[in-house]
DOSE-643908 format. One record per residue (C-alpha): residue in one letter; x negated, y, z. Coordinates in Angstrom, 3 decimals. Last residue first. Layout:
BEGIN
<atom code="A" px="X" py="Y" pz="Z"/>
...
***
This chain:
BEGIN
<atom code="X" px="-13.216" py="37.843" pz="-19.671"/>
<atom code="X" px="-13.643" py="34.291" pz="-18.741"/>
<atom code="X" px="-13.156" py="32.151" pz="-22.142"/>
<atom code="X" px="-14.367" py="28.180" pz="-20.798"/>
<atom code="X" px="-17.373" py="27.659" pz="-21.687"/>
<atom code="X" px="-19.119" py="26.088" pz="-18.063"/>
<atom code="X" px="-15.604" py="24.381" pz="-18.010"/>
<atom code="X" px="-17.626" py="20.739" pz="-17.862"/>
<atom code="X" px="-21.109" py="20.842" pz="-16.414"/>
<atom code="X" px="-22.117" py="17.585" pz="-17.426"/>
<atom code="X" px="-24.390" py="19.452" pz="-20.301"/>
<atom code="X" px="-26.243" py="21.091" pz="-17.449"/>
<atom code="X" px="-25.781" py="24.904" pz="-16.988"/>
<atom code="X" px="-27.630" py="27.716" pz="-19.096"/>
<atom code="X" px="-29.191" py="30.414" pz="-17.308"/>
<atom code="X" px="-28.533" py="34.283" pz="-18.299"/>
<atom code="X" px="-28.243" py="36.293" pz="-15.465"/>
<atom code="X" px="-26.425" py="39.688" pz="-16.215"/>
<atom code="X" px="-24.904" py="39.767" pz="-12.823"/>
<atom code="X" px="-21.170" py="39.277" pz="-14.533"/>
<atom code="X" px="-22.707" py="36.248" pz="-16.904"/>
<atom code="X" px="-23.484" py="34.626" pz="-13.791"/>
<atom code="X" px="-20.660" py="34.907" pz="-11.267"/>
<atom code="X" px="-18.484" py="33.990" pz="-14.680"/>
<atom code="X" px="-20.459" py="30.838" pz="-15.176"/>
<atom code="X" px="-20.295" py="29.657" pz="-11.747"/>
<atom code="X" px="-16.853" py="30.521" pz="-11.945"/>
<atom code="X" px="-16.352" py="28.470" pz="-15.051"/>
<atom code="X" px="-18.221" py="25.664" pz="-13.441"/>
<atom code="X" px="-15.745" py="25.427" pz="-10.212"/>
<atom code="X" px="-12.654" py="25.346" pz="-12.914"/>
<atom code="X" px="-11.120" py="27.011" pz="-15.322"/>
<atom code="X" px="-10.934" py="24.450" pz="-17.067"/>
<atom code="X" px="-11.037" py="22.330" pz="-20.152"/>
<atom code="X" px="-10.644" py="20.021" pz="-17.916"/>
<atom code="X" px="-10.194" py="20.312" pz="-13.978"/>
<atom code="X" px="-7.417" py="22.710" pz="-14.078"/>
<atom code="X" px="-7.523" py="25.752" pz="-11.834"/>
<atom code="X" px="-5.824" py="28.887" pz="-12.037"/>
<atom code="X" px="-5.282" py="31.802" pz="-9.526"/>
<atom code="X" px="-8.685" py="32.779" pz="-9.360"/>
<atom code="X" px="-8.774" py="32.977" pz="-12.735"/>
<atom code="X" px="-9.587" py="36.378" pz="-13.669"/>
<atom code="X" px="-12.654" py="36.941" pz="-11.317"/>
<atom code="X" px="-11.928" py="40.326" pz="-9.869"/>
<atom code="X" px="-11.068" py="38.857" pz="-6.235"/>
<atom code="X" px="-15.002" py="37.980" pz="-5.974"/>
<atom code="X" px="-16.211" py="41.683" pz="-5.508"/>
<atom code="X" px="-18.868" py="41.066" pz="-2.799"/>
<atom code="X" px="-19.524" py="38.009" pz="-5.231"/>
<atom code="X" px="-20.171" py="40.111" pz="-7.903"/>
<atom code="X" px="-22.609" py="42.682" pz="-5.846"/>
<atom code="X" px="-24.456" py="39.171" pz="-4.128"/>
<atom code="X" px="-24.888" py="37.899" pz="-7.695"/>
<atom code="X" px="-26.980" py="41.143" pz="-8.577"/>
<atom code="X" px="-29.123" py="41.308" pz="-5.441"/>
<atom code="X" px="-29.852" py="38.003" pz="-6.283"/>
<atom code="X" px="-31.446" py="38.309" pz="-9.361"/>
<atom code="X" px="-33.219" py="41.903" pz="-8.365"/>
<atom code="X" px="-35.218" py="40.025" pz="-5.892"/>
<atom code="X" px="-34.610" py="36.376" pz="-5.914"/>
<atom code="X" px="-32.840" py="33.696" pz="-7.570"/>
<atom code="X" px="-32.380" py="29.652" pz="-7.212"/>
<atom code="X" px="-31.593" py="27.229" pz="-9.003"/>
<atom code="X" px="-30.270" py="23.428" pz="-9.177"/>
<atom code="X" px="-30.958" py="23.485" pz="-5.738"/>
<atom code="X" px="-29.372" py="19.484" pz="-4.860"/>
<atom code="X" px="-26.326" py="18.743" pz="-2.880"/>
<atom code="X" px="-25.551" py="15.224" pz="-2.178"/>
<atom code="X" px="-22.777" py="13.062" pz="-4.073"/>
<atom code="X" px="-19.145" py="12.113" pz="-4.074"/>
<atom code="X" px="-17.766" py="15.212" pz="-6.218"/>
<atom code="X" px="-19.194" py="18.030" pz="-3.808"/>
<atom code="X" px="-21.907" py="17.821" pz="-1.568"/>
<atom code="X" px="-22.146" py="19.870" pz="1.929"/>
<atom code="X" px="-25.326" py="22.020" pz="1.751"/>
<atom code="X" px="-23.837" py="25.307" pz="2.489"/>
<atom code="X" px="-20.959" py="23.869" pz="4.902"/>
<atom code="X" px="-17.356" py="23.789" pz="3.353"/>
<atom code="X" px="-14.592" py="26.097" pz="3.053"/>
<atom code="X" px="-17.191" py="28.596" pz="3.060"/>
<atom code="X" px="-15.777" py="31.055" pz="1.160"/>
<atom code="X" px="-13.178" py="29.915" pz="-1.297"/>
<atom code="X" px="-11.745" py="30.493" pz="-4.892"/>
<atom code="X" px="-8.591" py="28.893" pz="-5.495"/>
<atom code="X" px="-5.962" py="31.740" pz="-4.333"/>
<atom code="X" px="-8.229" py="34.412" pz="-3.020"/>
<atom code="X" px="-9.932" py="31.837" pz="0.072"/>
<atom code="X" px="-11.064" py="32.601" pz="3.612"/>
<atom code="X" px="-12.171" py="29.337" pz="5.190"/>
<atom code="X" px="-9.492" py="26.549" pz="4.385"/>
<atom code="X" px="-7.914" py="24.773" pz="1.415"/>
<atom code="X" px="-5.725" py="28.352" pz="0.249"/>
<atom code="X" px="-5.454" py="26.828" pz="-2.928"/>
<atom code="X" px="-6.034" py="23.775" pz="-4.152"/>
<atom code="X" px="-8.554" py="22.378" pz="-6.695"/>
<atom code="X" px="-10.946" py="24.474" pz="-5.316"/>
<atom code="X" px="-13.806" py="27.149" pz="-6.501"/>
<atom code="X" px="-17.044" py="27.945" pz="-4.466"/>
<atom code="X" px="-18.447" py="30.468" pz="-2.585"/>
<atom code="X" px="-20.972" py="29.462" pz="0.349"/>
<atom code="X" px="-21.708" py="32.439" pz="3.156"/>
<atom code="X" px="-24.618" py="34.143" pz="4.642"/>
<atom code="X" px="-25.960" py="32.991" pz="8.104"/>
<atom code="X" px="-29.324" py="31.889" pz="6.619"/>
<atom code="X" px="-29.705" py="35.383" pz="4.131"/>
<atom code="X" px="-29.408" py="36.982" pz="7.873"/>
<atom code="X" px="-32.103" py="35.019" pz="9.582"/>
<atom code="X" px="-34.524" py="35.390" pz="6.721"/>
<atom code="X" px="-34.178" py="38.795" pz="6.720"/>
<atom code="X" px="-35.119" py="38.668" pz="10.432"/>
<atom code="X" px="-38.350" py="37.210" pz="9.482"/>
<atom code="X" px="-39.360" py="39.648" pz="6.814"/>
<atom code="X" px="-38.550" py="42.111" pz="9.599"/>
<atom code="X" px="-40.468" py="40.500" pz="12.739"/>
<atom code="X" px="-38.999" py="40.731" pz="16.106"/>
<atom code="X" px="-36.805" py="38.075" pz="15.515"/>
<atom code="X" px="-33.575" py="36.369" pz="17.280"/>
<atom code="X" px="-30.957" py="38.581" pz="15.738"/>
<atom code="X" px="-27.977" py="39.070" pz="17.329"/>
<atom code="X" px="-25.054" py="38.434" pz="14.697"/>
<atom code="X" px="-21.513" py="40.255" pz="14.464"/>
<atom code="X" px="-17.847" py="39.937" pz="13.191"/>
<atom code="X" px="-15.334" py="40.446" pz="15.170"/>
<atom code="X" px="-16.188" py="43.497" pz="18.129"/>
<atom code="X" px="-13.133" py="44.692" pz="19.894"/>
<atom code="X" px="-13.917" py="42.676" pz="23.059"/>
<atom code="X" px="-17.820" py="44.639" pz="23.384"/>
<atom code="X" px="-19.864" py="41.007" pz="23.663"/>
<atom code="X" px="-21.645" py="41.996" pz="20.296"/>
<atom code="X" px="-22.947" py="45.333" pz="21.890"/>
<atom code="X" px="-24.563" py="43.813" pz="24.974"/>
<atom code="X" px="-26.658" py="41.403" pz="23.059"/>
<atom code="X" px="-28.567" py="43.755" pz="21.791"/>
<atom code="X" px="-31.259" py="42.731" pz="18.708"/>
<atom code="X" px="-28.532" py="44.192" pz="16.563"/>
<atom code="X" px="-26.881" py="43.146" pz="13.178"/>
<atom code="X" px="-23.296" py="43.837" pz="13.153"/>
<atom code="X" px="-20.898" py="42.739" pz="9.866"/>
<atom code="X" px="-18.779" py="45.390" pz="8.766"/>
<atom code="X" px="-15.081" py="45.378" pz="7.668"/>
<atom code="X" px="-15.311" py="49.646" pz="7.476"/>
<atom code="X" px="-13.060" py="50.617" pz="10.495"/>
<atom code="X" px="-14.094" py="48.099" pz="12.809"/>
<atom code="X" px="-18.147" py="47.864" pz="11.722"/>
<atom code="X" px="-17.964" py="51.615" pz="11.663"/>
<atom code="X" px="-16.122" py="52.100" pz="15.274"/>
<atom code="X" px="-18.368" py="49.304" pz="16.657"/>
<atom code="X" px="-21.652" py="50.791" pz="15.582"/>
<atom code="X" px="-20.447" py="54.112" pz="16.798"/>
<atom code="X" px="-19.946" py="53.185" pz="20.285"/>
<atom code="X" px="-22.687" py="51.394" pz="20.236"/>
<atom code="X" px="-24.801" py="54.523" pz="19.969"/>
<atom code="X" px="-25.844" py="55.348" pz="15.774"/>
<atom code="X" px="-28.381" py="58.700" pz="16.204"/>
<atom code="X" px="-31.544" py="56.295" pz="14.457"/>
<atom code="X" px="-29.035" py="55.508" pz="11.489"/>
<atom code="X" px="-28.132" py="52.504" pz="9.430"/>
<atom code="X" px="-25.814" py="51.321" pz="7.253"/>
<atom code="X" px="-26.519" py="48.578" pz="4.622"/>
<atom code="X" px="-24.231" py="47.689" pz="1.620"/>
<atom code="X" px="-26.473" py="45.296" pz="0.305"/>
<atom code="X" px="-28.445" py="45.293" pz="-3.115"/>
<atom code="X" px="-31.899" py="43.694" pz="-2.564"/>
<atom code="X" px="-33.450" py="46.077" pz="-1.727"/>
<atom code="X" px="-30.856" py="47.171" pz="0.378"/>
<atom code="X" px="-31.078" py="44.824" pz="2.794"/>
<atom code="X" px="-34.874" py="44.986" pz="2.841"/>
<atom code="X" px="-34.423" py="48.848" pz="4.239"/>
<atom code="X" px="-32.206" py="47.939" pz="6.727"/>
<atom code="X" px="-34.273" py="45.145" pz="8.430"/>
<atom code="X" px="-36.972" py="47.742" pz="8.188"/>
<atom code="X" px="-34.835" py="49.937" pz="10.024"/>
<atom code="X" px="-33.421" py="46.861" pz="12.905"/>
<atom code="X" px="-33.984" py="48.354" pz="16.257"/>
<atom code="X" px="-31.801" py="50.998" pz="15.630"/>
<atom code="X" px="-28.664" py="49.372" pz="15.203"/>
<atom code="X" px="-27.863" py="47.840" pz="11.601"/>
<atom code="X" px="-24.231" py="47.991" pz="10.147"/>
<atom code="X" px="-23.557" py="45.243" pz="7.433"/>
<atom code="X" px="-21.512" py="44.827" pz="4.413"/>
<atom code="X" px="-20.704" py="41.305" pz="2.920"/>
<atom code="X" px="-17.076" py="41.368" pz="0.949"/>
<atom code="X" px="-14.013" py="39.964" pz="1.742"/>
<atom code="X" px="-14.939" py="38.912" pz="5.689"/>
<atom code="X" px="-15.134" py="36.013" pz="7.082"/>
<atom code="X" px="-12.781" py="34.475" pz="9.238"/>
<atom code="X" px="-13.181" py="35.430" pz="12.886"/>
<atom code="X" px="-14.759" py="32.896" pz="15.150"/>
<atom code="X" px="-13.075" py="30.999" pz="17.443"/>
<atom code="X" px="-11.869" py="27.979" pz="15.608"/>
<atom code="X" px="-8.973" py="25.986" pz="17.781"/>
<atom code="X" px="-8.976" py="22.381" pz="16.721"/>
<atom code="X" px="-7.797" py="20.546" pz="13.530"/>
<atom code="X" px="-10.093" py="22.265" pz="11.177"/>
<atom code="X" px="-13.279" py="21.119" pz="13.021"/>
<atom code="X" px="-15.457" py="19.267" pz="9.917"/>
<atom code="X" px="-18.607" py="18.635" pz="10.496"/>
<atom code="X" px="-22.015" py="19.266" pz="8.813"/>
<atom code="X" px="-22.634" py="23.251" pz="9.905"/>
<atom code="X" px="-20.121" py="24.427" pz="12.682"/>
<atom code="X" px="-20.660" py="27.794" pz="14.079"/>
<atom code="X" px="-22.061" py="27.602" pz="17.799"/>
<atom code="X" px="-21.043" py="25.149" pz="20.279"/>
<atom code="X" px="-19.330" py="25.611" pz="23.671"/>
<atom code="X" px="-18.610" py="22.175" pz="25.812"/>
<atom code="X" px="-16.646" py="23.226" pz="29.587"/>
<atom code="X" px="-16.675" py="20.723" pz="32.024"/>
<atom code="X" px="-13.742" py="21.853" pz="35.063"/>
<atom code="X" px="-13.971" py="21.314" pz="38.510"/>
<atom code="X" px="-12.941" py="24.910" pz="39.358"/>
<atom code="X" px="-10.511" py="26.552" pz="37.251"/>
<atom code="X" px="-11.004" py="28.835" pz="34.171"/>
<atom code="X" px="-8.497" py="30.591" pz="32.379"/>
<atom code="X" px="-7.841" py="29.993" pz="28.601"/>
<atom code="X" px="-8.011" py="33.498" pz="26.707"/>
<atom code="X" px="-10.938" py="32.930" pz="24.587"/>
<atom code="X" px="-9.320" py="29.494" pz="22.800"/>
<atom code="X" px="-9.158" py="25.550" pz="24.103"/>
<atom code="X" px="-9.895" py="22.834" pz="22.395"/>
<atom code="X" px="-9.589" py="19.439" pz="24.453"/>
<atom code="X" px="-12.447" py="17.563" pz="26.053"/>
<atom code="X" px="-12.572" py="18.769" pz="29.261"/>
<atom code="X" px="-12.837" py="22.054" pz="28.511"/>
<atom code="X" px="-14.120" py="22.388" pz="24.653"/>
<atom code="X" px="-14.997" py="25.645" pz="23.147"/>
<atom code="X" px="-15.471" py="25.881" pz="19.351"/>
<atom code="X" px="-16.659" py="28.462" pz="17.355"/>
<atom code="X" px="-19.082" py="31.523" pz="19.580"/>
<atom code="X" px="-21.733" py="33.476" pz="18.414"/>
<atom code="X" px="-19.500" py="36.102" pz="17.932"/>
<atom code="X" px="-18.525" py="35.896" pz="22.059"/>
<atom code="X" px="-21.338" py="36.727" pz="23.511"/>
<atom code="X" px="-23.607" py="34.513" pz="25.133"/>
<atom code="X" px="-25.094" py="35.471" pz="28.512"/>
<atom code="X" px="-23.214" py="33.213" pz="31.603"/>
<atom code="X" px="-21.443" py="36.129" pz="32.118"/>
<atom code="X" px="-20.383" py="35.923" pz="28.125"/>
<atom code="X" px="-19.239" py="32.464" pz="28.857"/>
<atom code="X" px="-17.184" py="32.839" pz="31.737"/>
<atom code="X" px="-15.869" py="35.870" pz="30.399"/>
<atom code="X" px="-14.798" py="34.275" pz="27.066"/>
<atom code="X" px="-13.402" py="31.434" pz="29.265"/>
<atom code="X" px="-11.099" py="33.547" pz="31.072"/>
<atom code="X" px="-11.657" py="34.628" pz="34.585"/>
<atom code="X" px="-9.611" py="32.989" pz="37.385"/>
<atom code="X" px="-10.461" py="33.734" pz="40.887"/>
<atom code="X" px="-14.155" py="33.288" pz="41.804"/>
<atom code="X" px="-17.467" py="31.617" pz="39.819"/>
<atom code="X" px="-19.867" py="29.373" pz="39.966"/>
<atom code="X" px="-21.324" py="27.781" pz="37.100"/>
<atom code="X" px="-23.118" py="24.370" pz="37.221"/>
<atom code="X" px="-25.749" py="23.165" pz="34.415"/>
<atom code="X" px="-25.339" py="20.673" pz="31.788"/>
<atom code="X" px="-28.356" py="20.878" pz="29.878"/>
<atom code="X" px="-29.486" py="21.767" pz="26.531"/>
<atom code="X" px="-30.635" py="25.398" pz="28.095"/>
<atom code="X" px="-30.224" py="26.016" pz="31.218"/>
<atom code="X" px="-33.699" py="26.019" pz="32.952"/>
<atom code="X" px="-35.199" py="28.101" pz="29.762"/>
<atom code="X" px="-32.497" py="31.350" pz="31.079"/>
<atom code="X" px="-29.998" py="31.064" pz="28.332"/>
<atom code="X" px="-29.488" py="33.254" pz="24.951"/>
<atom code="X" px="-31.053" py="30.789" pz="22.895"/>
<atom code="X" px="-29.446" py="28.412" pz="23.754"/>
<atom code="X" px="-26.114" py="28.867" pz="21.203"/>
<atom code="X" px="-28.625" py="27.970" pz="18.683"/>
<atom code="X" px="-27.667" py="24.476" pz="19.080"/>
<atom code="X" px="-25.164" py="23.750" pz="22.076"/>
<atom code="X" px="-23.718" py="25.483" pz="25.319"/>
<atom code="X" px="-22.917" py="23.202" pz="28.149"/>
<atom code="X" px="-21.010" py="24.271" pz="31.278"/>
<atom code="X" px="-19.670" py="22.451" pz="34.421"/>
<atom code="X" px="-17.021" py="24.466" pz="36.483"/>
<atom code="X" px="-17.630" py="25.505" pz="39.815"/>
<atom code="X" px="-14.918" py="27.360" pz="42.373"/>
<atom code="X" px="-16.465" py="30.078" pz="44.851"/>
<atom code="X" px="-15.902" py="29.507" pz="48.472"/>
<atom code="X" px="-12.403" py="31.528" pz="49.587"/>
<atom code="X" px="-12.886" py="34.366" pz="51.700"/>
<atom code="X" px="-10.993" py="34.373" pz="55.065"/>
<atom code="X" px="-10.344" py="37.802" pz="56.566"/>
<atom code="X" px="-11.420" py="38.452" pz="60.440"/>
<atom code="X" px="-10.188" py="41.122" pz="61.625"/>
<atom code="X" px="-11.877" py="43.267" pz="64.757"/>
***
């Protein structure tokens, strides 16, 4: 008879933040809580054991300093995770999620037809099939630059998968909701190349959606639906064909009005902006 020694599991202290709860067991949610675990995994296992995958993921913290998927986890350690950052600023520490991609294009599992159908109602590149496995899903989205939408968890913590969103309602209208929240801000920089995914000095999401520009708050100055903004969603899913994306001068422009303008004349909108905004006129073929 042999007797082997196995070593007691190691604990690390977790916290997930914001939305990032949703995917824990009520007891565990905006809490520290205790994970045990053995050997080494990484941190992306940790987490995804724990029932979060990985896209949902932006910043992990263990003990206090940024750390990225790969980092292996030792016992006694606290580990922070939050979820996409919306009001503060985290370009000096290790991002986790994938930059976005050029242009918005989704695939849809099978849970999600009606999802589908709204999508491309108003004007997004949609794909969805009853026969699409995971397997299929994750080739498309890979090959293709395409966003997942699936009400399975299991398929957005595949490794290979980039760019994907579980969605937290049963109810269509609902869900479409969820996806127009988690879409992106464009907007034109002095510099280039400032941060988020940029062509030269246009930018997506260098900055949170309601972040103010110029000193003061944002305000809706206004807003489109239906056909509207199905048609501003096809320019901006072709936003390296504005002309002056390599050129910005603050007066007479090109500048952050003139690609407002641009986005606008392209979709066939017509709506005047305010007298202050200067470069609104500026020639834009």
């Amino acid at each position: 008879m042999r007797l082997v020694d196995v070593a007691p599991p190691s604990v690390a202290q977790f916290r997930f933040y914001e939305e990032l709860n949703d995917f824990l067991a009520p007891a565990l949610r905006k809490c520290e809580f205790a994970y045990a675990f053995t050997g080494t995994p990484s941190v992306k296992d940790a987490i995804e054991a724990i029932g979060v995958p990985h896209t949902e993921v932006d910043l992990v913290l263990v003990d206090g300093e940024s750390v990225d998927f790969t980092k292996r986890l030792t016992g006694g350690k606290r580990v922070a995770v939050y979820p996409v950052f919306e009001r503060l600023d985290i370009t000096p520490v290790t991002r986790l999620r994938a930059r976005p991609l050029r242009r918005t294009r989704f695939v849809l599992d099978v849970h999600l037809g009606k999802l589908a159908r709204y999508l491309r109602l108003l004007g997004f590149d949609a794909l969805y099939r009853t026969d699409y496995d995971d397997a299929t899903i994750i080739r498309l989205s890979l090959d293709e630059q395409r966003i997942i939408l699936t009400r399975d968890r299991g398929v957005l913590k595949h490794t290979a998968v980039t760019h994907g969103y579980w969605v937290r309602s049963t109810v269509p209208r609902q869900q479409l909701g969820e996806v127009v929240r988690v879409s992106h801000r464009w907007e034109v920089w002095q510099t280039k190349n400032a941060g988020g995914w940029s062509i030269g000095h246009v930018h997506c999401d260098l900055q949170p959606p309601d972040a103010g520009v110029g000193g003061g708050p944002a305000r809706l100055g206004a807003e489109w639906t239906g056909a509207d903004a199905a048609a501003i969603s096809a320019v901006l899913q072709n936003v390296s064909d504005y002309p002056h994306r390599e050129r910005y001068l603050a007066w007479p422009g090109p500048n952050s009005n003139t690609f407002a303008s641009w986005v606008l004349r392209r979709a066939g909108i017509r709506h005047r902006l305010g007298w202050m905004a200067l470069g609104k006129r500026y020639p834009v073929a």
